[in-house]
MISEFI-691184 format. One record per residue (C-alpha): x, y, z; residue number from 1; residue in three letters. Coordinates in steps of 0.1 Angstrom, whole numbers. Each point is the difference from the previous one (the first is absolute). Example, Ala and Ser with C-alpha at 12.3 -4.5 7.8 and 13.67 -1.06 7.14 Angstrom:
! MISEFI-691184
<X 123; Y -45; Z 78; num 1; residu ala>
<X 14; Y 34; Z -7; num 2; residu ser>
END
This chain:
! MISEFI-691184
<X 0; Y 0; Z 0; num 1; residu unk>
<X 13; Y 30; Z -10; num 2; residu unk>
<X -2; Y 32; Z 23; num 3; residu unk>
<X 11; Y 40; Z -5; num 4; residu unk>
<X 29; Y -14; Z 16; num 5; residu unk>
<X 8; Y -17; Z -32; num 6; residu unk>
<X -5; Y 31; Z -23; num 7; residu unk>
<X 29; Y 11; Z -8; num 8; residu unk>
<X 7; Y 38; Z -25; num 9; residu unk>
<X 37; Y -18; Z -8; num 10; residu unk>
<X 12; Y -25; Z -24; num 11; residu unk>
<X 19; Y -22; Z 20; num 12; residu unk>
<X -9; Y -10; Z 39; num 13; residu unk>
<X 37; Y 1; Z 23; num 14; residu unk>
<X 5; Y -33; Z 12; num 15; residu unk>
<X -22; Y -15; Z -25; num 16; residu unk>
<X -1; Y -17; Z -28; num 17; residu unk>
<X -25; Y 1; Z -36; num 18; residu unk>
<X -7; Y -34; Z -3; num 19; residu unk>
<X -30; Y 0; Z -29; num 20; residu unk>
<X -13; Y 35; Z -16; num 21; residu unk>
<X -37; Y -3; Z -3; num 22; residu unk>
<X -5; Y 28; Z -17; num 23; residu unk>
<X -26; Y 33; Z 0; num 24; residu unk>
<X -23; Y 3; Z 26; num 25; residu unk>
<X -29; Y 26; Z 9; num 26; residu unk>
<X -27; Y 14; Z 18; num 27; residu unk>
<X -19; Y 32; Z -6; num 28; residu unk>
<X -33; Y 18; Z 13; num 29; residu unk>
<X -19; Y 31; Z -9; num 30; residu unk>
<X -14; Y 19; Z 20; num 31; residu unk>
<X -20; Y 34; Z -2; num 32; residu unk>
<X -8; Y 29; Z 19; num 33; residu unk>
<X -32; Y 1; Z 17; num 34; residu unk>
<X -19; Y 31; Z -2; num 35; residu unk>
<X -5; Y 15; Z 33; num 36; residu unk>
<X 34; Y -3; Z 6; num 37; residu unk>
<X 9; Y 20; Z -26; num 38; residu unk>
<X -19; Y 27; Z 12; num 39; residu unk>
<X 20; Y -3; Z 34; num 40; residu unk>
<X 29; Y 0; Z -19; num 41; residu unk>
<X -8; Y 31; Z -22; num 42; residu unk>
<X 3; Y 17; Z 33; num 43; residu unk>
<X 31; Y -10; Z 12; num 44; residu unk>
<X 18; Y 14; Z -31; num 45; residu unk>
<X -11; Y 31; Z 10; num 46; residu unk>
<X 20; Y 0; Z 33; num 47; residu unk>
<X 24; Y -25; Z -10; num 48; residu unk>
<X 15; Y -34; Z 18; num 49; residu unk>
<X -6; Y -34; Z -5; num 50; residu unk>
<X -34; Y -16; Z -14; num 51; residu unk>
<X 0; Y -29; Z 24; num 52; residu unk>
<X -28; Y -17; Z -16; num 53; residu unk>
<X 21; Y 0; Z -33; num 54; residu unk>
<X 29; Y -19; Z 19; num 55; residu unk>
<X -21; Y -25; Z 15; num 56; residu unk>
<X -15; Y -11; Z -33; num 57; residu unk>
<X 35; Y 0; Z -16; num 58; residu unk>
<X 17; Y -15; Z 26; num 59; residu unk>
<X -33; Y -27; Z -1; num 60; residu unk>
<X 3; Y -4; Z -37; num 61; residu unk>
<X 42; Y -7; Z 3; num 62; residu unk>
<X -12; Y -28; Z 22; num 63; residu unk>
<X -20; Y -15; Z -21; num 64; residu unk>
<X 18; Y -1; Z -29; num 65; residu unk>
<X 31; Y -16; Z 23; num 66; residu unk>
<X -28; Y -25; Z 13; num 67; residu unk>
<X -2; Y -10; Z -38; num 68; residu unk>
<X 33; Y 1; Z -12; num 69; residu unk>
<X 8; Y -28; Z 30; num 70; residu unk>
<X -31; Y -21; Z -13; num 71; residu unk>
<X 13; Y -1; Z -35; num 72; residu unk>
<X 38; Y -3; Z 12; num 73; residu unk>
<X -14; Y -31; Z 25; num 74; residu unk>
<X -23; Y -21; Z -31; num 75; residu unk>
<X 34; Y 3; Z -17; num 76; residu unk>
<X 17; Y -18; Z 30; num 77; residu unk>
<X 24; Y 30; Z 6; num 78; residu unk>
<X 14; Y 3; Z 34; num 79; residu unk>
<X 10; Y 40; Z -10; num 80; residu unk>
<X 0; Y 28; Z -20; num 81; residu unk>
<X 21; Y 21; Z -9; num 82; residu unk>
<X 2; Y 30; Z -22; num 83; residu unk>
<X -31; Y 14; Z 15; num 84; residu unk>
<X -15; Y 28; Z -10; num 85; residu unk>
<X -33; Y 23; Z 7; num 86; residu unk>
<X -13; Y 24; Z -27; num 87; residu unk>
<X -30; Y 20; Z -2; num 88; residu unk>
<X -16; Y 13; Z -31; num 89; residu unk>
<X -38; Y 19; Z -7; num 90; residu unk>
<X -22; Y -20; Z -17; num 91; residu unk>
<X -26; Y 25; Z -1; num 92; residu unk>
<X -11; Y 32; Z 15; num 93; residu unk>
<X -4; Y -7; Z 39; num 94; residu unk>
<X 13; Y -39; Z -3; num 95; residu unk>
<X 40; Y -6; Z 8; num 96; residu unk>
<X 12; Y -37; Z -7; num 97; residu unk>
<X 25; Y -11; Z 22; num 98; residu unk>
<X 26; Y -34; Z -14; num 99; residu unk>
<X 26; Y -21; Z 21; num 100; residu unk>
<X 22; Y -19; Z -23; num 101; residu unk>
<X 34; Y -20; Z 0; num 102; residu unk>
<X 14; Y -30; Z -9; num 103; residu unk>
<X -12; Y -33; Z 21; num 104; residu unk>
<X 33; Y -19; Z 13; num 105; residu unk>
<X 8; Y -33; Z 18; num 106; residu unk>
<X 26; Y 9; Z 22; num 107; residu unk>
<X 25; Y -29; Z 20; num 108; residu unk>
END
């Protein structure tokens, strides 16, 4: 079972060794702004700071995407990844998708 623990943003792991490359692995989730929120959030540009409610669905949506990219890494039989990444990109006007990638290891 793979945990964040076994997420790794470098190429090679220190003290171990890349037994079998599996290959690309994903997850991804959209998610969009709801509506009163924005309204709140309107406000706070107009005195500045951080627009918590914004952060907590990010920071939400990073999750599961990571929850994902394990689950696809796992059905490969990986025991790491490594290479991993998060991106963000706009779908659409209020909808942000969020991606976890990397390459799905066996490690000694």
């Amino acid at each position: 079972m793979i945990s964040r623990h076994d997420l790794y943003t470098i190429n090679e792991v220190p003290g171990k060794k890349v037994v079998k490359v599996l290959g690309y692995v994903k997850g991804s989730t959209v998610q969009t702004r709801h509506v009163g929120k924005d309204i709140l959030a309107s406000f706070k540009t107009l005195v500045g700071g951080e627009i918590l409610s914004y952060t907590e669905m990010m920071d939400d949506a990073r999750k599961i995407a990571t929850e994902r990219l394990i689950l696809d890494a796992e059905e490969l039989g990986a025991t790491a990844v490594v290479g991993f990444r998060l991106q963000t990109s706009q779908v659409m006007q209020g909808a942000a998708e969020i991606i976890a990638y990397g390459t799905a290891v066996v490690l000694d």
